[in-house]
N, C-alpha and C positions, 0 to 999 in steps of 0.2 A: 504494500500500500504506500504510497506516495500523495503526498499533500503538499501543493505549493503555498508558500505564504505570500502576504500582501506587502506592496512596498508600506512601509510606516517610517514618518521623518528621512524619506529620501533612501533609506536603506531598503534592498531587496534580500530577502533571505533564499536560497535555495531549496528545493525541493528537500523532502525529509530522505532519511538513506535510512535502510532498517541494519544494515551494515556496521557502519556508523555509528549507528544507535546500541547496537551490540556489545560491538568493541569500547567503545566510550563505558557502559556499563559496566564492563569487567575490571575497566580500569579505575572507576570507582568503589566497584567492591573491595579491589586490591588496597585503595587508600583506609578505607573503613575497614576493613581488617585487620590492618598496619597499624591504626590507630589503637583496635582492639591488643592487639598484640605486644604493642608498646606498653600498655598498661599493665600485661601480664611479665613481661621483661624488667618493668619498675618492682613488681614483687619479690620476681627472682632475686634482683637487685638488693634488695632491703632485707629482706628476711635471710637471706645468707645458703638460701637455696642453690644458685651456682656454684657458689665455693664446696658446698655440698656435693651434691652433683660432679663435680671436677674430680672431686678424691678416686672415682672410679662406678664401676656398676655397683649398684645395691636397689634393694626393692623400695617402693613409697613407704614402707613400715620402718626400713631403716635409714632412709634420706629425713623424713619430719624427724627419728629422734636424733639425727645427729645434728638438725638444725634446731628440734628442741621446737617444733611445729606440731599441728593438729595435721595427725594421718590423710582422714577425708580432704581436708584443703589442698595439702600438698598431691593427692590423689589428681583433684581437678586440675592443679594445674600442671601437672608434669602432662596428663593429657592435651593441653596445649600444645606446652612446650615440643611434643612429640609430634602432633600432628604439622606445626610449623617448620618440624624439621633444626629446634632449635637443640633438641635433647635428644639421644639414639634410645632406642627400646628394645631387648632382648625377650620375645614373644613369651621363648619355653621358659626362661627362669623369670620372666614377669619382673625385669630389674630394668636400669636406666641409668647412663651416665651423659655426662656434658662432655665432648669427645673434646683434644685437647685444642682442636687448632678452631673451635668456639670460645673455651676460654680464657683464649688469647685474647680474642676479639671483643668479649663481654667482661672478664672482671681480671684483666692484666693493670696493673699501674696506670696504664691507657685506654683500659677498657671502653667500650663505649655503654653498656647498660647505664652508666650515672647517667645517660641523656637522656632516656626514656623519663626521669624527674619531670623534665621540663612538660611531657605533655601531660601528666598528671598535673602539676600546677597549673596549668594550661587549664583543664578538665573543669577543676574546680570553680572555675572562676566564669564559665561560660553564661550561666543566667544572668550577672553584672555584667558582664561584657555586651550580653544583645542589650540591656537595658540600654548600656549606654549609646548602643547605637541608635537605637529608639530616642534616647531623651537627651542625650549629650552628657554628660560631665567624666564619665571616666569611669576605669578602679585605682586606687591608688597605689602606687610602686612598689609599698610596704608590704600588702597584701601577697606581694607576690615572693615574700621575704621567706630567710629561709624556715623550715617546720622538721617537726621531729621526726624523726625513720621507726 
C-alpha cells in the first residue's frame, strides 16, 4: 500500500515505502532495547555482578551469593544478560560466566559499564524533563548530581 502525501508549507513528502517503514522499525527496536539493556548493564555495574561473573562459570545460586544478591533477581537478569549475548550460558551445567574479552570491555579500569549511569540518571529524570519542554524552566544541574550505588 502506498499513500502519497500532500504538499504542506511548500514541502512535498514522498510516497510511503512499507520497506522503509520496516527497516526504520527494526532500527528502532534496536535503540529501545539498547536502552533497555543499558539499564540492565547499570545493574551489572552496581551490584558487582560482573566482577562476579568474570571469576569464571558458576550457577545463578552461586553468582547472587558471591555477590551477596537475591537468587530470583540475579536469575532474571543473567537471563538478559545471556540473551544479549553479554554473558555465555552452559545449557547442561545451567552455569554462566562473563567471558574475558567482555570484561575487559565492561568492568577493566576503563571499563565502559560506568556509562550505562548516565542513562539511568537520564531515566529518572524524564517526567521533569517533558515538563519542561511543555512549560519551560528546566531540571536543575544538581539533580543530576551524583547518588548512591
Amino acid at each position: 500500500m502506498t499513500a502519497t502525501a500532500t504538499t504542506t508549507a511548500g514541502v512535498t513528502s514522498s510516497e510511503f515505502d512499507p520497506a522503509k517503514a520496516e527497516e526504520f522499525g527494526g532500527q528502532v527496536m534496536g535503540i529501545l532495547g539498547g536502552g533497555l539493556l543499558s539499564l540492565m548493564v547499570d545493574i551489572g555495574h552496581r551490584t558487582g555482578l560482573f566482577g562476579a561473573a568474570a571469576q569464571g562459570w558458576a550457577t545463578s545460586d552461586e553468582l547472587a551469593a558471591t555477590a551477596g544478591l537475591t537468587e530470583r533477581y540475579v536469575r532474571e537478569w543473567l537471563s538478559a544478560m545471556t540473551t544479549s549475548g553479554i554473558v555465555d550460558y552452559d545449557q547442561d551445567g545451567e552455569r554462566f560466566r562473563l567471558p574475558p574479552e567482555h570484561a575487559a570491555v565492561l568492568i577493566s579500569p576503563t571499563g565502559m559499564a560506568p556509562l550505562a549511569v548516565a542513562t539511568t540518571l537520564l531515566a529518572r529524570h524524564v517526567p521533569q524533563l517533558v515538563h519542561a519542554f511543555r512549560e519551560g524552566g528546566g531540571v536543575p544541574y544538581a539533580a543530576f548530581g551524583p547518588e548512591s550505588t
